[in-house]
N, C-alpha and C positions, 0 to 999 in steps of 0.2 A: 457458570457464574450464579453467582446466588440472587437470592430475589430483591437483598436490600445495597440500591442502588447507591446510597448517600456511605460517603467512606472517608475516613480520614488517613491522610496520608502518614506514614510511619517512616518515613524516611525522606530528604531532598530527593527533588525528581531531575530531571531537563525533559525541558517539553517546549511543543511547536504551538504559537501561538493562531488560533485558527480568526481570522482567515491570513490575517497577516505574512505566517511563516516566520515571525519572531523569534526565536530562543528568550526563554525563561529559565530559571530555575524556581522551582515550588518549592517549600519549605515545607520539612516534617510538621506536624498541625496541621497544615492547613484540611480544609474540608472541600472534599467534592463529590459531584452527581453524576456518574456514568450515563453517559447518553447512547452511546454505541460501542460496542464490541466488536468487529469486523475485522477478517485480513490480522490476526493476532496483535493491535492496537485498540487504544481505548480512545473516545473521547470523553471529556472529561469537561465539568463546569465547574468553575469556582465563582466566587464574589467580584474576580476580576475579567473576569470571562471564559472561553470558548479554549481549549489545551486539548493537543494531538500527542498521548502518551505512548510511547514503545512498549512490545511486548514484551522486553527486554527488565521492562519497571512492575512488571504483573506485582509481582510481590510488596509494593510500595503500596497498593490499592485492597492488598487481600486476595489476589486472585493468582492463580497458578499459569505457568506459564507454557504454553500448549507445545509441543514437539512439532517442530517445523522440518523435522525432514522430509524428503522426497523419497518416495520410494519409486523409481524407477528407472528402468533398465538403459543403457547409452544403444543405440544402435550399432549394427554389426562396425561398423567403422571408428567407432570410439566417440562419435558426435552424441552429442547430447538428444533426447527424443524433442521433436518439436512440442507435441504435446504436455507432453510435462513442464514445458516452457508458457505454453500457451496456460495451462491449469494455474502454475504460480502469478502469471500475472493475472487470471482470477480472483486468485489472493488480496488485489492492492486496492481499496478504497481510497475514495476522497471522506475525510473524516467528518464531510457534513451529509454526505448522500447516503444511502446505504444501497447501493449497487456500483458493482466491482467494476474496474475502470476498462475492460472487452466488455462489457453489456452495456457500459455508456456511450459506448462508440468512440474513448478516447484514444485506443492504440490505432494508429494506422498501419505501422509497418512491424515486421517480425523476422529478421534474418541470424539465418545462425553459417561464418565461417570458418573451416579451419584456417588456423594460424601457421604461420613459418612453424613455429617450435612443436607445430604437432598438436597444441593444445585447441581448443574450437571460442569463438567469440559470437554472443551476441548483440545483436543491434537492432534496438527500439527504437520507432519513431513515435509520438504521443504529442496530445496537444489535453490542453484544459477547457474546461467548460467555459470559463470567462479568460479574459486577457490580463492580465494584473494578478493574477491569483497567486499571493504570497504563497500558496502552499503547495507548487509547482514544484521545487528542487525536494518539499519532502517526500511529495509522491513519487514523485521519479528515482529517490533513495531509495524507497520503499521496494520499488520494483525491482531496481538493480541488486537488493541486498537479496531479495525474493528469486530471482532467475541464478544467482550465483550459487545456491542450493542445490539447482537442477545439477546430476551427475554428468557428468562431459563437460558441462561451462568452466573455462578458464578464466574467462573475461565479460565484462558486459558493459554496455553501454547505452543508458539510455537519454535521449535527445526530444528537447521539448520543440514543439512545432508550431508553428500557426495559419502553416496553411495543408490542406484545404481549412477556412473558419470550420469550427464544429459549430452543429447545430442540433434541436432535437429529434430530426430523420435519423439521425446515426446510431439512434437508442438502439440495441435489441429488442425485438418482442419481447424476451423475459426481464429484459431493463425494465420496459414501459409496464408490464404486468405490476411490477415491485414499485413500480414510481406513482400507478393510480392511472396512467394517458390511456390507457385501453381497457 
């Protein structure tokens, strides 16, 4: 990305209104401030607030849109590698933090089964920092669209939680590194 952060958009967008989880659409004009780049989305400030843009819109901001393949191998049995599973949903920010939603402590769970048809399914469990957090269905898209990349995944499913509550024990070291706690 380039160093000038202030951009005008060159085409309508749809975009996630942060924190709410709104749909918008932005209008070619309009002007906005990249605030973070993370997990191949942008967030973005305009005059009406805080917008969670897809990587999919790079081009609408000027920016090129990164190659999200996975490059890696399925295990001997056609399942998908956990790791690679695990690494994409490193991938998934919340687009006001900037550390990836495994080092906030928000995945709890991570199963990958085969399926009748042969093909393999995973299953997220994940919960949010706050409870109300409009922008829960987009992260959770984020992720499902992210593990559906992994080679072997047929399916995925991921599921918002609330219990155990999260707290900030749950950081990772290198969460709290990036967040300032340590």
């Amino acid at each position: 990305m380039s160093d000038n952060r202030q951009r005008t958009l060159s085409r309508d967008v749809h975009a996630s209104q942060i924190p709410s989880g709104d749909k918008h659409t932005l209008s070619a004009g309009t002007s906005v401030f990249i605030h973070q780049v993370l997990g191949g989305s942008y967030t973005v400030q305009t005059d009406t607030g805080l917008y969670r843009l897809d990587g999919k819109d790079a081009d609408a901001i000027g920016e090129t849109l990164k190659d999200q393949t996975v490059n890696a191998a399925t295990l001997a049995d056609g399942a998908p590698d956990p790791e690679a599973v695990w690494g994409q949903l490193r991938q998934v920010f919340d687009p006001e933090i900037p550390v990836n939603i495994v080092d906030l402590g928000l995945v709890y769970s991570m199963d990958i089964a085969k399926q009748d048809d042969g093909g393999h399914k995973v299953d997220v469990a994940m919960t949010l920092t706050a409870p109300g957090c409009g922008m829960g269905p987009v992260i959770a898209e984020d992720a499902k669209s992210k593990i559906l990349l992994v080679p072997g995944v047929a399916a995925a499913d991921v599921r918002i939680t609330w219990e155990p509550p999260w707290n900030q024990s749950m950081i990772s070291e290198e969460g709290k590194m990036k967040l300032g706690l340590i």
